[in-house]
N, C-alpha and C positions, 0 to 999 in steps of 0.2 A: 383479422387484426394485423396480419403480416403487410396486408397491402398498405397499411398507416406509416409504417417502418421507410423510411430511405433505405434503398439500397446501400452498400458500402461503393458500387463502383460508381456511382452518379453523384454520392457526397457522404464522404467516408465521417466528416466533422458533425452532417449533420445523424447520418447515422445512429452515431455514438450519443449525441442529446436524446434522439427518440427513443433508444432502447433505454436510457435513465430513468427518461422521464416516464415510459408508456408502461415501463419494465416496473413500476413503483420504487424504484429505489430511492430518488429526489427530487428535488420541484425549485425552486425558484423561491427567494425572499424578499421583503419589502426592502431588506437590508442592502443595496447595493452589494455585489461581490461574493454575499455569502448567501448557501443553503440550507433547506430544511431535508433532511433527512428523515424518510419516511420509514415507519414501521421496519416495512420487508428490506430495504435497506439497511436499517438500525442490525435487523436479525442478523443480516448478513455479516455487517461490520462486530456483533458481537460474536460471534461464530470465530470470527479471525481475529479478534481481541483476547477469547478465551484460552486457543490455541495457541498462540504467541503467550498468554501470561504463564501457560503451565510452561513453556520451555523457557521461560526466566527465572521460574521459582526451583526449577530440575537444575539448574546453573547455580543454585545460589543465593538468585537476586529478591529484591522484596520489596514489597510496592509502598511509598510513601505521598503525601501531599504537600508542594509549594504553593508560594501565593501566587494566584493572577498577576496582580502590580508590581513591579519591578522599581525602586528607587531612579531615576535619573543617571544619578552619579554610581551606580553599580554598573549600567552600562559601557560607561568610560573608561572603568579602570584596564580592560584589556583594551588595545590599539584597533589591534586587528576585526575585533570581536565588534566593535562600534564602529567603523568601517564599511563592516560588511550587513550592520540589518540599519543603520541610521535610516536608509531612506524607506524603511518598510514599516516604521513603528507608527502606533498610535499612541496618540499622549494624552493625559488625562491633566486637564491644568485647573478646573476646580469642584467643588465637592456640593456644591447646594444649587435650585435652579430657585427662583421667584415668579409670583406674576407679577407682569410685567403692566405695571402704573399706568400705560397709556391703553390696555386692554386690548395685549396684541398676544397673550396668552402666555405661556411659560420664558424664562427668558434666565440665562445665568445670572446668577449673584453675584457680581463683582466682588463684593466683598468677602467670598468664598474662595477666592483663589488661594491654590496650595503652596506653604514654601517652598517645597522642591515637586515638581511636576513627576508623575507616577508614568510609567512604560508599558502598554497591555502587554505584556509576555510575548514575544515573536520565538524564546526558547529559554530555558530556564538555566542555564551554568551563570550566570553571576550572583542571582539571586541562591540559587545552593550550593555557592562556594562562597557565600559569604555566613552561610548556619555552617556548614563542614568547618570553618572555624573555630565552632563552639565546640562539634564535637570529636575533634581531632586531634589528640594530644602526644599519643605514644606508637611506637607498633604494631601495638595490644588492639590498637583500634580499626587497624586496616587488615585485609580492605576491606573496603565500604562499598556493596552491590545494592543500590539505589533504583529504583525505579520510578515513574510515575507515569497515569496515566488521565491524559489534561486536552486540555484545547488551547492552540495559540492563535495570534494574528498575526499575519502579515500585511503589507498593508498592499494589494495586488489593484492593478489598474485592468486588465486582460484575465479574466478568470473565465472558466469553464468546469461546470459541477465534477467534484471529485477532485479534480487534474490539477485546479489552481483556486483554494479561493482565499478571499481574504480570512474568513477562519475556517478553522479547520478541527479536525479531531488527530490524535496520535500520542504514540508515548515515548518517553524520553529517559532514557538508562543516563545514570552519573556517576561512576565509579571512583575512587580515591585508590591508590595502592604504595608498596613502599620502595619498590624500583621502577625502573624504565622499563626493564624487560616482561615486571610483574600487566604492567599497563599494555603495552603490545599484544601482548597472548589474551590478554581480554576483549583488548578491538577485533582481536580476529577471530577469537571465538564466537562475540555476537554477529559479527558479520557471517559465521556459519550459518549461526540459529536462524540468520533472517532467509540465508541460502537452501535451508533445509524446509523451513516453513513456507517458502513462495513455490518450492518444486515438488513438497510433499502435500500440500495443503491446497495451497492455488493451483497445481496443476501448471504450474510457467516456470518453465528454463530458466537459469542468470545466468549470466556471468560474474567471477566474482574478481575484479579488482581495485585498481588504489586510482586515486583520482593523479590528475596533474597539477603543480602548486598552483595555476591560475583558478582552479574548482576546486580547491580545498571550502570544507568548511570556515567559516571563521574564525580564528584565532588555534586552528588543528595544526599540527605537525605534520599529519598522512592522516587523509580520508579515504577508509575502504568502501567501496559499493559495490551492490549488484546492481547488474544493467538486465534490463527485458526487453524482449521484441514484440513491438506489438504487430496487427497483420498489415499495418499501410503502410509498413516498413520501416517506422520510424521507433528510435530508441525509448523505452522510459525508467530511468532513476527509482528504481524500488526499493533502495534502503540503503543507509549509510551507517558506518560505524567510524566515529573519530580517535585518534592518539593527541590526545591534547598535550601531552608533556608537563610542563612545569609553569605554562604560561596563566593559568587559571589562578593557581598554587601562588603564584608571586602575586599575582595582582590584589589577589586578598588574605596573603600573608598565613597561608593555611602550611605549616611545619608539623611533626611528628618527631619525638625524641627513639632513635633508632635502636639498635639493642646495643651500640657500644654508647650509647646514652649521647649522641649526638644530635643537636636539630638539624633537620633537613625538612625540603620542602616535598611536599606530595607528589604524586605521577597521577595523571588522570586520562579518563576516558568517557566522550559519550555516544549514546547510538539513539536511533529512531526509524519508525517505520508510523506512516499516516493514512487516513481513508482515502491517498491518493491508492493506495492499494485495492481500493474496489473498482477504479477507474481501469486499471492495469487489467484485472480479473475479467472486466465487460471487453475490454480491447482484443484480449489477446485469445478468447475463446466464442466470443456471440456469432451469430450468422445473420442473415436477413430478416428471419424468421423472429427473431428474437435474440434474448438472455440466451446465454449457454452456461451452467453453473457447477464444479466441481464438487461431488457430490460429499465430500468430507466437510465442505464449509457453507452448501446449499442449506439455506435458512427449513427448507423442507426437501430430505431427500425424497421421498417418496409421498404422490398423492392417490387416493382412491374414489374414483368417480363411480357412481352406480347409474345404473339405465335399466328405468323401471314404469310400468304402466299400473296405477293402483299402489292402494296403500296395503294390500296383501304382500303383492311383491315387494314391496320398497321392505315392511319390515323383515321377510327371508334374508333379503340380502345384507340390510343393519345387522343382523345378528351375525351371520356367516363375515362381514367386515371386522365387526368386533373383536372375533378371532386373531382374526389377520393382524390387526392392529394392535392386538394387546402381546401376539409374538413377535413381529418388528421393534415394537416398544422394546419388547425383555432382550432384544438384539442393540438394543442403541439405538435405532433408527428414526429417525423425525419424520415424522408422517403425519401425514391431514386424509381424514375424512369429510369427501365435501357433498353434503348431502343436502344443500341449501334448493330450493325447488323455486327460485325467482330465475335460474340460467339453465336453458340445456345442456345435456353433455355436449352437443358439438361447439359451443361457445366455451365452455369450462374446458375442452381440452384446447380450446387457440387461446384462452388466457395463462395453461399452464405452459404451454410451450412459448410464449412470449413470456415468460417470469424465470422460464431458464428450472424449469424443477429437474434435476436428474432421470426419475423414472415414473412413468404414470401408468394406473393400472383401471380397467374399466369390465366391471361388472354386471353383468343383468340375468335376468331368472332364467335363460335358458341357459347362459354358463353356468349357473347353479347345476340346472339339471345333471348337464355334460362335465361339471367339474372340471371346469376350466375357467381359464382368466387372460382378458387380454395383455400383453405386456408392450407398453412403448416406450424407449428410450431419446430420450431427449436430444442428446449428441448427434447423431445417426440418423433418428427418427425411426429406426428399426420397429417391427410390429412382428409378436410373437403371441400363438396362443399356447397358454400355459397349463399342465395341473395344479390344481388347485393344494394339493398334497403336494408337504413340501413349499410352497410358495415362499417362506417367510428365506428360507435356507437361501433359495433361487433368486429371491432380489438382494439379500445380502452379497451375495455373491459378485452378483449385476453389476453392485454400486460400484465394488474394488474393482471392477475390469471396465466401466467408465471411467473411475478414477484414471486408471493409467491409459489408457486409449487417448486421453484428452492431454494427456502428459506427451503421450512419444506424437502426438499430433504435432503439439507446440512445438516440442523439439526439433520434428522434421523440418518445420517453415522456419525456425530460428536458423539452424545449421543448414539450410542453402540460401540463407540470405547474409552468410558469412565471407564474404570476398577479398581477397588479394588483391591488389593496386598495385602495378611499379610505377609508372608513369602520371603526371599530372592531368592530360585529356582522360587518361581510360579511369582515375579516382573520380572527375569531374562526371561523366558518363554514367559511372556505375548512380552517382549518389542519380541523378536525374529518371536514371531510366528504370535501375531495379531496387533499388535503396537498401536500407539492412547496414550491418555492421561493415564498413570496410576498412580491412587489416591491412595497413600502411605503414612504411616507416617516417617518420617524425624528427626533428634533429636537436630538441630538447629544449628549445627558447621559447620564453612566450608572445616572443612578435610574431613566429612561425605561425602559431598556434592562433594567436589573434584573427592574423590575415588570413589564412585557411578558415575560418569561422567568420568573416566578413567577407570576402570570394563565397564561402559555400552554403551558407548557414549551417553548416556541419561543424560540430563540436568534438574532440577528444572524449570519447566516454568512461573510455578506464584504460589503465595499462594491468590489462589482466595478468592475475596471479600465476597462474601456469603457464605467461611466454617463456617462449625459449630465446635464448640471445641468437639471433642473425646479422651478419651484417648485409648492411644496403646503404641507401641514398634516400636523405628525407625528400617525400613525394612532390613537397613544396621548393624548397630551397635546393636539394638536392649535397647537402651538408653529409659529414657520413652520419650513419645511424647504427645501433646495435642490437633496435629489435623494434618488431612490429608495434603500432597500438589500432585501438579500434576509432575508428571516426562513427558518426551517424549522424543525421536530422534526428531531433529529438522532442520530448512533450517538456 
């Protein structure tokens, strides 16, 4: 199955389609732009959907429903906010289709056109800052830890499954509070939770900092991100948390009477993380061979193949599995037993290793005998034979020291693809030849910033949170500057 796979060094883009697509994760739709998300994919995504919900409800936060449609005129009332998705919406202008009189088959109703045209959600803060009005009156009422978890559209001309498409899956935290300061400590808090979940769960490094005002979210005050590396060196955007301030708050008139009984307007905040995160997950750990999948959010951490002649044998070993599998179970563990007799085992183990399972174990009646069991590790490809005594303890085990192995892997190829630039040739050279983050100084303008991202296609990715102030010379203009930022090519 591996030979179906692109290499990464012969076409790293296409690569990445193959293991999507071969990898079951998703497929293609009649839909221009958007995907269908398959099973093992969905598992995937809920895997990471469920582990992100418990560290929002550990915060606080609590899961609610907005609508799809978004009014027209709720779009407008923030500047910035209509600015920045106008050209990505889809609009819904009327409500009934007809057939079509001259027998050309369905056809809109003119006569159905809406008074004010409907907006398929590209993100939801107008449409729930215009209900936080309703429910926002005192104090007593904030704050307000919001969650949902939705699909929106963008309207994407250039898509690629996962990375970009025009809709998508993800959730969206909307916070209310009753200071400035109260709203700041919550944007950086979830921009933890998102740092803590892509490095403890995905198994991938970030970095965690603040965007530059030209990549601010729309209508934000300070955008926090994490940035990830993936292995072709190029950056990808895994999560953002915004300080939206007071601009939400004014546009839809959302106040709160304080405790010296005074109106004032809200502080806000929102965050989001999307199924670009399984895109991230395939990038930053697959190999040639296939998936690579970190065994804490692997739809199946562990499978069990048997290798058997006769239905004697087969049932020894169904029974002696059984075991197996009902103590992984009582461990937490997700396991498959795949005793289906239309594939051999040598095909069943190129399917599990192309699907990225963490650990695969293979069985047959003379390991019965000998009370043993094969053990291979997905990562590695390592091949161990096991006691059978004990086993369930032994692959638990396994999984935590793949977990982290896949973790200080990533790390290692992040942290020496992090370079220093003084000079404009050797910043030019680095992005060409070895790519990765390169930590430059910048001189604070955004023409700087512009024309360094039309010279390089390298963009600012964050002014991460733990620089240190240095002085130097922006790499571009040679202006002074007083501390590094990171540049990259990015997804």
């Amino acid at each position: 199955m591996s030979k179906e796979i692109t290499s990464r060094a012969a076409d790293y883009s296409q690569w990445y389609n193959d293991l999507v697509l071969k990898g079951g994760l998703a497929d293609y739709s009649a839909v221009r732009g958007c995907m269908v998300i398959k099973p093992y994919g969905f598992a995937l995504w809920e895997n990471m959907r469920d582990a992100l919900d418990k560290m929002f409800k550990d915060t606080g936060h609590v899961n609610a429903y907005f609508p799809l449609f978004i009014p027209k005129s709720f779009l407008s009332k923030e500047a910035a906010h209509v600015e920045g998705f106008a050209k990505e919406c889809a609009v819904v202008t009327h409500y009934r289709l007809k057939n079509d009189p001259g027998g050309a088959g369905l056809v809109v109703d003119p006569e159905a056109k809406l008074e004010e045209e409907l907006i398929v959600r590209p993100t939801s803060e107008t449409i729930i800052w215009n209900t936080y009005k309703d429910w926002i009156q005192s104090h007593r009422d904030l704050p307000l830890l919001i969650n949902q978890w939705a699909n929106v559209v963008r309207w994407e001309m250039r898509t690629r499954l996962f990375l970009r498409t025009a809709e998508f899956l993800w959730q969206e935290g909307h916070t209310a509070h009753a200071t400035r300061e109260e709203a700041i400590i919550e944007a950086e808090k979830m921009l933890e939770v998102y740092a803590t979940f892509a490095e403890e769960f995905m198994a991938v490094p970030v970095i965690r900092g603040v965007k530059t005002a030209s990549e601010r979210f729309a209508g934000a005050e300070e955008t926090y991100c994490i940035e990830a590396m993936m292995q072709d060196g190029k950056a990808l955007q895994a999560g953002t948390s915004h300080f939206l301030g007071q601009n939400f708050a004014k546009a839809f008139d959302v106040k709160f009477s304080n405790r010296e009984n005074q109106l004032e307007y809200v502080w806000a905040t929102s965050w989001g993380v999307s199924t670009r995160l399984v895109g991230a997950l395939v990038m930053a750990h697959s190999d040639d061979s296939g998936l690579i999948l970190p065994p804490r959010i692997a739809p199946w951490q562990v499978v069990i193949v048997p290798i058997y002649k006769g239905e004697d044998q087969k049932k020894l070993i169904d029974d002696k599995v059984k075991a197996i599998t009902d103590e992984l179970k009582a461990l937490g563990i997700r396991v498959k037993y795949d005793d289906n007799d239309n594939a051999r085992p040598g095909w069943k183990f190129a399917e599990y290793e192309l699907k990225g399972v963490p650990v695969r174990l293979a069985i047959g009646a003379r390991d019965l005998e000998q009370g043993v069991v094969e053990v291979a590790r997905r990562d590695t490809k390592e091949k161990n034979v096991v006691k059978l005594e004990g086993i369930s303890g032994y692959v638990a085990q396994l999984l935590e020291e793949i977990q982290t192995y896949m973790y200080n892997k990533a790390k290692a190829f992040r942290d020496e693809r992090i370079t220093p630039a003084d000079h404009w040739d050797e910043f030019v050279r680095l992005l060409d030849e070895k790519g990765g983050f390169i930590a430059a100084h910048w001189d604070g303008t955004a023409a700087t910033e512009e024309a360094i991202k039309e010279k390089t296609k390298a963009t600012i990715r964050c002014i991460p949170l733990q620089n240190t102030k240095e002085e130097g010379k922006c790499i571009f203009s040679g202006a002074p500057s007083t501390q590094r930022v990171l540049f990259a090519r990015a997804y």
